[in-house]
N, C-alpha and C positions, 0 to 999 in steps of 0.2 A: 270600501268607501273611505277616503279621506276625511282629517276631522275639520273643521272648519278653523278660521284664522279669527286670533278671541281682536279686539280692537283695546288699544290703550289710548287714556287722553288726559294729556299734560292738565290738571288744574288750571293753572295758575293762568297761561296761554289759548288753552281751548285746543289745542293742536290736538290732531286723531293719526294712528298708526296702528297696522298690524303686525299681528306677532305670530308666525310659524309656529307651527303645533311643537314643542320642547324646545323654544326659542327664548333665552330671556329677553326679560323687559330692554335691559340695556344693550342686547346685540341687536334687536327689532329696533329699538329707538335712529342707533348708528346707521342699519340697514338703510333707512328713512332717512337722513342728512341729520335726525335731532340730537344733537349734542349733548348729553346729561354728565354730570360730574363722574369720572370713574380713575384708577388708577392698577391698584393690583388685578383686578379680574379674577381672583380666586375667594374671594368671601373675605378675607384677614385685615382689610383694613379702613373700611366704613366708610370712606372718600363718598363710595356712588349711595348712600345713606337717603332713601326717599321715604314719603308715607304711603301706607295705600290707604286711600280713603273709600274706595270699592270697590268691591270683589274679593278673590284671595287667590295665593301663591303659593308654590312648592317650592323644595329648594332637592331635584333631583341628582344636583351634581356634585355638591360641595355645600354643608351645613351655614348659616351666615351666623359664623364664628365671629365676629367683631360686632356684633349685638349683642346686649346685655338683653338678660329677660323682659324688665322693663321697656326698652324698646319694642322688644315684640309684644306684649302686652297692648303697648300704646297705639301700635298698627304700623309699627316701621318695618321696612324689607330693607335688604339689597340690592340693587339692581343689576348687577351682572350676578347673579345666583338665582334672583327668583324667576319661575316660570309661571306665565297668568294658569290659572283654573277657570278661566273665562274671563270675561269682558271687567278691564281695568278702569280706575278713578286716582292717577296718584298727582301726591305735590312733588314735586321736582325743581331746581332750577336750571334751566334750560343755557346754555352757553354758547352764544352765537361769534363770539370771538373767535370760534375754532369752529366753526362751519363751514367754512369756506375754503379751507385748509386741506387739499387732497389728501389721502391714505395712498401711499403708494406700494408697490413692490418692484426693487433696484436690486443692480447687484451693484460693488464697491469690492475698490484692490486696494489691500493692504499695501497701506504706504509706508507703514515705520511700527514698531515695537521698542516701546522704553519702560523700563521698569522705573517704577516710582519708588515700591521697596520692594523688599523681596517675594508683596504675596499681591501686591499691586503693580496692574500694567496699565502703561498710556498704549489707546489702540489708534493711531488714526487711518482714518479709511479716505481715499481716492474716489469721488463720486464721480461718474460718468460723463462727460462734457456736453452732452443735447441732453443730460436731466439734472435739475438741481432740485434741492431739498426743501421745500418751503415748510416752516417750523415756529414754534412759539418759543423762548425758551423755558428749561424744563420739561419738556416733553422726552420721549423714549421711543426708542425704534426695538424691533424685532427682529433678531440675528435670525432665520431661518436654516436648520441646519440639512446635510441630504438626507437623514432619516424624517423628517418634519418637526421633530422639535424644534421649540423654540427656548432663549434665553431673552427676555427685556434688559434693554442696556439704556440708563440716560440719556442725553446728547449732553457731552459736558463745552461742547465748541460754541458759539454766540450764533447768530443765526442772521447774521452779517458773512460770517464765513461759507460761502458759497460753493469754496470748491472739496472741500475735506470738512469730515466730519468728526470730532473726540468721542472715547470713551474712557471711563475708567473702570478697568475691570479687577475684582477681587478673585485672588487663586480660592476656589473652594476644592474641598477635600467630593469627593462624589461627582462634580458638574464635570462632565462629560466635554461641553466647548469650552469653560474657563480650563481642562487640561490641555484643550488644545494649544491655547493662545500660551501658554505657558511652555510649552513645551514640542511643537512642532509647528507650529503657524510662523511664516517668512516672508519676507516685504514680495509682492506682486502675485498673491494669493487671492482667488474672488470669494468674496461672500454674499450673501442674498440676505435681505432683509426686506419688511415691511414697516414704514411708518409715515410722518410720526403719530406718533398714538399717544392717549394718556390729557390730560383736563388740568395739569400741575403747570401753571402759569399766571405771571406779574399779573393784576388786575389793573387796566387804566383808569377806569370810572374813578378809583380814591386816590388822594392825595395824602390818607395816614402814613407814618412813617412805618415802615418795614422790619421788621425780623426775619433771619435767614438762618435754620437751623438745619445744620445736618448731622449726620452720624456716619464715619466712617467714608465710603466711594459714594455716600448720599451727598459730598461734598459739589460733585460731580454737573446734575443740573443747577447748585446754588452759584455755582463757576459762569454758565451761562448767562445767569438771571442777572450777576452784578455787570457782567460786559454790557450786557446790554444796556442797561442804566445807565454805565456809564457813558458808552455810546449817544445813549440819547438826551444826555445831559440830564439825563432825571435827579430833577432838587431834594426827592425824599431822602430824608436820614435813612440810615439803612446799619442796622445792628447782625452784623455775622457772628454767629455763634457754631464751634465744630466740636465734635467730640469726636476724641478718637481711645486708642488704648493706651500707646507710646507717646511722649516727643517725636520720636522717631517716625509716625505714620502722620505728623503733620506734613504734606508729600508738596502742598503747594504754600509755605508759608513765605517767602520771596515775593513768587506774586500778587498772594494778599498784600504785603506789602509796597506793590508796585498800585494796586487800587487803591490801596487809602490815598497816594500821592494824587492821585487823579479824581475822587471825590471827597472833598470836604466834608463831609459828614456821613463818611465810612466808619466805622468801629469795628473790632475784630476780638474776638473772646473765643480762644481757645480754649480745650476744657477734656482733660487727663483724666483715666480710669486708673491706670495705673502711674504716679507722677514719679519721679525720679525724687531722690533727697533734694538737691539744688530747683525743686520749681516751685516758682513763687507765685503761677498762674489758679487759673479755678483748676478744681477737681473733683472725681462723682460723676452725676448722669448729668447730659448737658441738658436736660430742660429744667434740672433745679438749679442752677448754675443760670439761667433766664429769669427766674422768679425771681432771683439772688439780685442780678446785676439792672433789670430793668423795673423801676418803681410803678410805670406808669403804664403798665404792657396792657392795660384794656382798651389803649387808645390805639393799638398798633393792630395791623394786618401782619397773620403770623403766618410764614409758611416753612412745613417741615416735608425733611427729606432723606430717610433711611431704615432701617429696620422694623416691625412691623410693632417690637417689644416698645421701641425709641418714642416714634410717632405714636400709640396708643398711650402712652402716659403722659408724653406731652400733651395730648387731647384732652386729659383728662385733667392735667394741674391747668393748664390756660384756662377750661372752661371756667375751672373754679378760682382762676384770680379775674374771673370777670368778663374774659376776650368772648364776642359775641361770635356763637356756631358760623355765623357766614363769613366771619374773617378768619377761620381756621382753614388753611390747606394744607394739603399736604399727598406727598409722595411716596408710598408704601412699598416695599419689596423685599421677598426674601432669599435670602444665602441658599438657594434649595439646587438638589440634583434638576437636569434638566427635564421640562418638563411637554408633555405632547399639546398639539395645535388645540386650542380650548375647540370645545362641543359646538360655539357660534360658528 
């Protein structure tokens, strides 16, 4: 006999959805059109952070490592990890922005390979002419490979660009498709993916001014996020901040410099792990290098975008100089071997 399907409902909304017997909250939500905040999909980086205010969850898959005790104490889950134990009660905020936005699955030909340095490549892909990509930016697609694993890649193109899509990808030592692309992948090559996917997007509702932090290829959706702005003539100040390791792996600093000419109140803060003797610029982790250079960061909408180390500390120094939890976003993902189709 079948187990029966537990019901979840949005607080906040009243909205009701079920959830498949070992289905998380967050795959049942999607399943449903309900849009809930999510980003990495594997527990590590708190993006899809809800409360349960009834019922209780398991976490069968993957521990929800990006909770402090406390949290769980308090009644927080994760939402792509936990699975109901029956009939749910949580808060959530629901994101209707991206509702309406198909999930797709495409394939796309490799149009060009350029190395940015020698462990970064620009990818761009050839979308197919009767389908184009409708996207937010910031958002991530899913390289689909022919074993089924998958790699999540940015979109680091604007979402103006309709007919090719960017990525920026980093050589990892283990990952299986970044050996490819490094090493035998050749212009008119198909690939298959599924998106866009992922909740990492401009908010229109405010008008605070902006922080853009990344780390590393996290540089990649914050590439999108400014086109677009500038595209739309968006008047917010807009404070970029990168960290990288070298001088050397600043890969797009020309065309940051082509954005400031074109927004008046672009700013650009580079920020060195390792600085050469000659750099006069910040250096250290770049979210203390944001404490450092912005006075007034509790009036700002902050969105970050890289490693899971990066964004977890950054979360942690903004809450405590003030920046309210619902103006934090951010973009989480990890340098990891490739990994298989998640359990949803």
């Amino acid at each position: 006999m079948s187990q029966p399907a537990n019901q979840i409902t949005v607080a906040s909304s009243g909205r009701s959805f079920s959830a498949r017997p070992g289905e998380t909250v967050l795959s049942a939500a999607l399943r449903h059109g309900i849009v809930l905040p999510y980003s990495c999909k594997n527990g590590t980086c708190a993006s899809c952070k809800c409360r349960i205010v009834e019922g209780t969850v398991g976490y069968p898959y993957n521990p929800p490592s990006a909770l402090e005790f406390n949290d769980l104490y308090a009644g927080f889950g994760l939402s792509c990890q936990a699975v109901p134990e029956g009939d749910l009660v949580i808060e959530a905020r629901e994101l209707e922005q991206v509702a309406d936005i198909p999930v797709r699955k495409l394939p796309a030909r490799v149009e060009s390979l350029e190395k940015f340095t020698p462990e970064i490549m620009r990818l761009r892909l050839k979308l197919p002419k009767a389908a184009r990509l409708q996207f937010l930016a910031g958002q991530y697609i899913d390289i689909i490979q022919a074993d089924g694993k998958r790699r999540a890649f940015s979109i680091a193109s604007a979402p103006s660009e309709t007919d090719f899509i960017e990525l920026h990808i980093k050589h990892v030592s283990g990952g299986g498709f970044t050996g490819q692309v490094f090493e035998t992948m050749k212009p008119k090559d198909i690939l298959r993916f599924e998106g866009p996917l992922g909740t990492f997007f401009i908010r229109r509702s405010s008008d605070r001014p902006l922080i853009l932090m990344g780390g590393g290829t996290g540089f990649a959706p914050l590439k999108s996020m400014v086109e677009e702005l500038i595209e739309a003539g968006d008047p917010r100040p807009v404070g970029l901040f990168w960290g990288v390791r070298t001088e050397a792996d600043l890969y797009a600093s020309k065309l940051i410099g082509t954005w400031m000419e074109q927004h008046p109140d672009l700013s650009f803060t580079p920020v060195l792990v390792e600085p050469g003797s000659d750099w006069s610029g910040e250096s250290g982790l770049v979210h203390e290098a944001v404490i450092r250079q912005v006075a007034d960061l509790a009036d700002h909408d902050v969105y970050m975008s890289g490693p899971p180390a990066m964004v977890s500390a950054g979360r942690e120094a903004f809450l405590g100089a003030g920046v309210p939890e619902d103006r934090l976003f951010y973009d989480s993902f990890d340098f990891a071997p490739d990994v298989p189709i998640n359990q949803s």
